[in-house]
N, C-alpha and C positions, 0 to 999 in steps of 0.2 A: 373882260374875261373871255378865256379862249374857250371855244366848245368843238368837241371831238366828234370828231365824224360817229356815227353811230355803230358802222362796223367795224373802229378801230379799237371803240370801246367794249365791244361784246369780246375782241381777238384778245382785248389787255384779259376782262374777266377771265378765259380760256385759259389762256397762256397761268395766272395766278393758280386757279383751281388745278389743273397737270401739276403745279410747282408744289403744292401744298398736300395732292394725294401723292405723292410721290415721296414727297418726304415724310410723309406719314407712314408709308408701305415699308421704306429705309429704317426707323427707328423700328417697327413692328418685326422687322427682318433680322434686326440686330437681338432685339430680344429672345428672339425665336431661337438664333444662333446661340447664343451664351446659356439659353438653357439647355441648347440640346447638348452641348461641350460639357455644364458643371455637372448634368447627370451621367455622360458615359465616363467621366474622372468618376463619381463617384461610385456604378456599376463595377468597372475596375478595379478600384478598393478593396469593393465590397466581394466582390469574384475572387479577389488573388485570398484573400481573406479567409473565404470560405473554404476555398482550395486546398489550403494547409491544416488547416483545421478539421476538414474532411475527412482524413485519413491520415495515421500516422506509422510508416513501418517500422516493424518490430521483429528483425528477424525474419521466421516465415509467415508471421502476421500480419494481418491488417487490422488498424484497431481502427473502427469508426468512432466518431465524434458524438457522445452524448449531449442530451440539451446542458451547456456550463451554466453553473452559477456561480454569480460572480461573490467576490468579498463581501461586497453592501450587504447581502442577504443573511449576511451572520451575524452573530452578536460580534459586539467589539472586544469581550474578554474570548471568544472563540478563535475570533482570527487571530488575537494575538498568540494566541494559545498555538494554532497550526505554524506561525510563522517561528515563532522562538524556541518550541515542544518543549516546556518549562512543565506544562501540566503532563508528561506522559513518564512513567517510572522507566521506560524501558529508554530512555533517549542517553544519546553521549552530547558532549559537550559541542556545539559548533560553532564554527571560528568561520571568520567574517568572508569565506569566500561561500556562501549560500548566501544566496541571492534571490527572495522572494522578493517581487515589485506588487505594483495595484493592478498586474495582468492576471496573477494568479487564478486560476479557477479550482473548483473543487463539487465532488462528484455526493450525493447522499446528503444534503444539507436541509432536509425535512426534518430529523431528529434535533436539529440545532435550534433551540428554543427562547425565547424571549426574558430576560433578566431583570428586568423592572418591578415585575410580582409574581409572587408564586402562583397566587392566581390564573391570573394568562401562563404561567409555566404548565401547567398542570392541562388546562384547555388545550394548550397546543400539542402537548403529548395526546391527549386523549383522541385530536383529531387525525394521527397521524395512524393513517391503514397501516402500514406495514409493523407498528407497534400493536395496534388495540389487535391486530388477528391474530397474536403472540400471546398478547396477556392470558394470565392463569389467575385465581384467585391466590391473593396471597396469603389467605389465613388457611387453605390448602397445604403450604410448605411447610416443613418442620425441616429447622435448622438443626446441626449435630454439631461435632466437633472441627475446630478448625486445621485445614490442610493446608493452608498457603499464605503466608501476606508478604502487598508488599511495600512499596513508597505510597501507592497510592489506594490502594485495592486489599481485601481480605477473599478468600475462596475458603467454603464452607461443603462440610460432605452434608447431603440433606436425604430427605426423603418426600417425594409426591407420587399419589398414588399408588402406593408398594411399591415405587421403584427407588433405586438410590440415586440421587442426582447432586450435582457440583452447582451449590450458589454462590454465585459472586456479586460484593457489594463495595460499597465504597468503604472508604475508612470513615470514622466517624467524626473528624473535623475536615473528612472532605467536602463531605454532604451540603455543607450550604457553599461551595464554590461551585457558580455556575460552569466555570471553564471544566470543572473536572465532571460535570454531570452532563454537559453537553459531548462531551469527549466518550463517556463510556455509554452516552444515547446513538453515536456513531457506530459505535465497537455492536452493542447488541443490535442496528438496523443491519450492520454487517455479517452479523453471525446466520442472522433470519433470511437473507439474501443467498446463501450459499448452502448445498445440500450432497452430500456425495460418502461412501461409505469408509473413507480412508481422512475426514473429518469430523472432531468430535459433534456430534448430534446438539443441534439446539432444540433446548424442551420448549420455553419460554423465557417471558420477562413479568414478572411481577411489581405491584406498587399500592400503596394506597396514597402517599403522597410523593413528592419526592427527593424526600430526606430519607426513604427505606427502598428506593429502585434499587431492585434486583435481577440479574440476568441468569438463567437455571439452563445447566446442558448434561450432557449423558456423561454421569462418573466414571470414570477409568480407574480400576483399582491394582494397574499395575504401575502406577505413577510416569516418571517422566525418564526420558533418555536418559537424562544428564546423572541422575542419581542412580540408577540401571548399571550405567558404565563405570560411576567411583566404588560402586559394590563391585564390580567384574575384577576390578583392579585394586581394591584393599581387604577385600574380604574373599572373593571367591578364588584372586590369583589366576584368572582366567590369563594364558596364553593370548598375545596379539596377533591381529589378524582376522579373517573373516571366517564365518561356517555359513552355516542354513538361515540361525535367528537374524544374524546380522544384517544380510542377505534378503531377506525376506523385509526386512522392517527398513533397507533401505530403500525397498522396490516400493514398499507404501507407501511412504512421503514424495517418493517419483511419483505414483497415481497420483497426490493429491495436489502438487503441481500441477501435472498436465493438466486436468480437471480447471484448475485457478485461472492456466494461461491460456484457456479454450475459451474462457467466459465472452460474452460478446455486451459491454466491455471487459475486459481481461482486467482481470482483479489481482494487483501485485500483493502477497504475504507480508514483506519487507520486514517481519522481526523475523525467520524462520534460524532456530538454534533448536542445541538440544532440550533445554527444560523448556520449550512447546511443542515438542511431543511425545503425546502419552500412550500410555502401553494400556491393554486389556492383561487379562493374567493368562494369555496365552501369547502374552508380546505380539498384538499385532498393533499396529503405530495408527494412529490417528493425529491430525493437525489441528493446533486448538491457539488460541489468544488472538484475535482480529485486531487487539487495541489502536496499533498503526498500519493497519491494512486498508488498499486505496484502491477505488477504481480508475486502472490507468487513463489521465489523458496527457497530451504534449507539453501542458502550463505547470501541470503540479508534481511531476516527479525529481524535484531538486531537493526536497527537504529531508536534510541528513536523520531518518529517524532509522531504529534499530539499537543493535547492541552491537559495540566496536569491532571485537574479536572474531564477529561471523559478518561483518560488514564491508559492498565490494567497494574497493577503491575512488570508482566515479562516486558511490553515496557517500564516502567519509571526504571527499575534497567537495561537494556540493553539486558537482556536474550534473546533467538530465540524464537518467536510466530508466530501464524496464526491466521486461522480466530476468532479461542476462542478473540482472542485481539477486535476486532469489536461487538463480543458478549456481553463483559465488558461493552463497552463504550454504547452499544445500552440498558442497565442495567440503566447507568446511566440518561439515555434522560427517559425512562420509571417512573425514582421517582422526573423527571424536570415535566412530564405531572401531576403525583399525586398531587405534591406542589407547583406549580409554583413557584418555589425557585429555585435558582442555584446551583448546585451539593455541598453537604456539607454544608447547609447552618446552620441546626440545628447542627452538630456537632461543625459547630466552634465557634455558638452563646455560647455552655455549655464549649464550651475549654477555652475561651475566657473567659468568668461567670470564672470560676474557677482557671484560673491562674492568672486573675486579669492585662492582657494587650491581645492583636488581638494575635493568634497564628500565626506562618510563612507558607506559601506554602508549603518550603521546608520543613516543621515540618509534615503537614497535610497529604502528598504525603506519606513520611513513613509510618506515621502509617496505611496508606490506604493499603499501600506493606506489611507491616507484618499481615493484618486483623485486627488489633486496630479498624479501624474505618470502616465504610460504609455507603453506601446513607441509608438517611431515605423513608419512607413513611406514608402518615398519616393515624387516625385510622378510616379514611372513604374508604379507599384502599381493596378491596374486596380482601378477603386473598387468592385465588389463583392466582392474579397479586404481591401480594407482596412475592410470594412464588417463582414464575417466576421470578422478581425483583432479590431477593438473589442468585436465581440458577445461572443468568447470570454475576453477582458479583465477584462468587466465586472468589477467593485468586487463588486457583489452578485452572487451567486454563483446566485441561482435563474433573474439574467437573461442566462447564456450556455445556447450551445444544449449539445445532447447531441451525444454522438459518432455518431450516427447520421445526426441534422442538419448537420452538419459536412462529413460524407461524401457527402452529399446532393449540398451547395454547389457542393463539392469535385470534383464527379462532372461537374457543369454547367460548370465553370471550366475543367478540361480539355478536354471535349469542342473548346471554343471554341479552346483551341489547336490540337487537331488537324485541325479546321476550314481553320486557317488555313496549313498544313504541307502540309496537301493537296495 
């Protein structure tokens, strides 16, 4: 057996040991490296992510980014409910280029409540602050006679406290669908959320269980636009065109826009026509039905809800809009005031002349989307309202004005009638 010198053998140990911390430092170094790589990939992500979501422009807005929540957090009859709007009376039909995925977010989902028992249903409403500092005793309200119904919903004139107030309740085989009680638990967290004198007044919400939830706001007992204007034009014979009342009541729905799209997050209307809004019996306008009113953010404003005939073009083809979408519709309540007619009424009367049978919704709605058609005004319409009219119109959505701009106009248009009153 051969034997090693002794300091050849201590230089092998040497030599071994350097071989062995070194490749130990190497595999330490490599780890080191690959995590510091997966995490700036994933700060990145998480950075560009946050970025867009951050802030989304709107015009001359900026809308910041509330805390989202996501779909999981809803009932499963809820979300199908936001995705399809099967449960909402005022929705039009839509066609398969709306596009909700599982990115969706959605803003107010504390009133959206658990469907397994009514027990826990009733628990969760009770716990929710923004409901119980609303609730009113219900054996308080006395119900009257009925004012409204409608696919989904009845409106009652009532009475609390001496005063007269408007209660709205479900219909009574809505009452045990969760979809429809979760839906009109959004509509009244929404009502109670917004406060401003050119919107109808929420009184409260009342319940004892909730098969009898009730939402109570301040009655208007000069009813609604829409039937304002078919008395103007079948009964009263009122000449078209604008004066003072018109004028005035179109300047109050401009307030309650701006008011909406100042919100921080900016609160889109999205049904704004004329039978939602109501009149005092001195005709001054307030803005009333939240049922599909949403606080804007960048994920959730693709789902076509509204009513067709005041609806802009990007919401009836499923596109992402904002408040431009409420500016459309407030365009088209503006040539409902001119003519007392209902949106499109002259276009379908010469489509109709011309094609020799009634044209389709679906036929009319296009041509409204590609700019074929638009609302009329008549030629008593003092042409810087029917100029505002078309601006709020527009097809393209970045070229109408804002609701601030609007109220501007609006502000200028009056004055000139009381100018002349004088």
């Amino acid at each position: 057996m051969v034997k090693l010198p002794l300091r050849g053998l201590s230089s092998c140990k040497a030599t071994m040991a350097v071989s062995s911390s070194c490749s130990i430092v190497a595999v330490l170094l490599a780890i080191g490296i690959s995590w510091w790589l997966c995490r700036r990939r994933r700060s990145k992500r998480t950075a560009g992510s946050s970025s867009f979501e951050a802030s989304y422009a709107v015009g001359p807005f900026t809308v910041p980014a509330a805390n989202p929540i996501t779909l999981e957090s809803y009932t499963p009859a809820a979300a199908t409910a936001i995705r399809d709007l099967d449960c909402i009376d005022r929705t039009v039909d839509l066609d398969s280029t709306v596009n909700l995925d599982s990115t969706i977010r959605l803003e107010n989902s504390a009133t959206l409540i658990p469907t397994k028992k009514s027990s826990k249903s009733n628990s969760s409403l009770s716990e929710d602050e923004s409901i119980t500092a609303a609730r009113i005793p219900l054996e308080k309200l006395l119900r009257k006679e009925l004012i409204n119904e409608g696919g989904h919903g009845a409106v009652y004139k009532g009475l609390y406290r001496d005063e007269d107030v408007a209660i709205k309740v479900l219909l009574p085989e809505k009452r045990k669908d969760m979809c429809q009680i979760n839906l009109f638990l959004a509509e009244i967290k929404m009502m109670a959320s917004v406060e401003h004198p050119r919107i109808v007044r929420f009184v409260g919400v009342a319940w004892d269980a909730l098969s009898d939830l009730c939402a109570v706001s301040e009655f208007m007992p000069g009813g609604d636009l829409f039937t304002l204007l078919r008395r103007f034009d079948r009964v009263e014979h009122r000449d078209q065109g604008f004066d003072i009342d018109k004028a005035t009541i179109a300047l109050h729905v401009a307030q309650a826009l701006t008011y909406l799209h100042s919100l921080d997050p900016i609160v889109l209307h999205r049904d704004l026509k004329s039978m939602n809004i109501l009149l005092s019996e001195e005709l001054e306008a307030k803005l009333t039905d939240f049922g599909v009113s949403r606080k804007f953010t960048v994920n959730t404003m693709t789902a076509g809800v509204g009513t067709r005939r005041w609806m802009a073009p990007e919401v009836m083809m499923g596109k992402r809009y904002n408040t431009s979408a409420d500016i459309f519709s407030f365009g088209v309540v503006l040539s409902e005031l001119d003519s007392h007619q209902p949106p499109y009424a002259s276009a379908i009367a010469t489509m109709t002349a011309e094609a020799g049978e009634k044209v389709s919704e679906t036929a009319l709605m296009e041509m409204v989307a590609m700019g074929r058609v638009r609302v009329d005004f008549s030629a008593n319409a003092p042409t810087a309202l029917v100029e505002l009219g078309h601006a709020c119109v527009a097809v393209d959505p970045t070229s109408r004005p804002s609701a601030a701009n609007v109220h501007y106009h609006l502000q200028k248009l009056l004055r000139k009638y009381q100018q002349y009153t004088l």
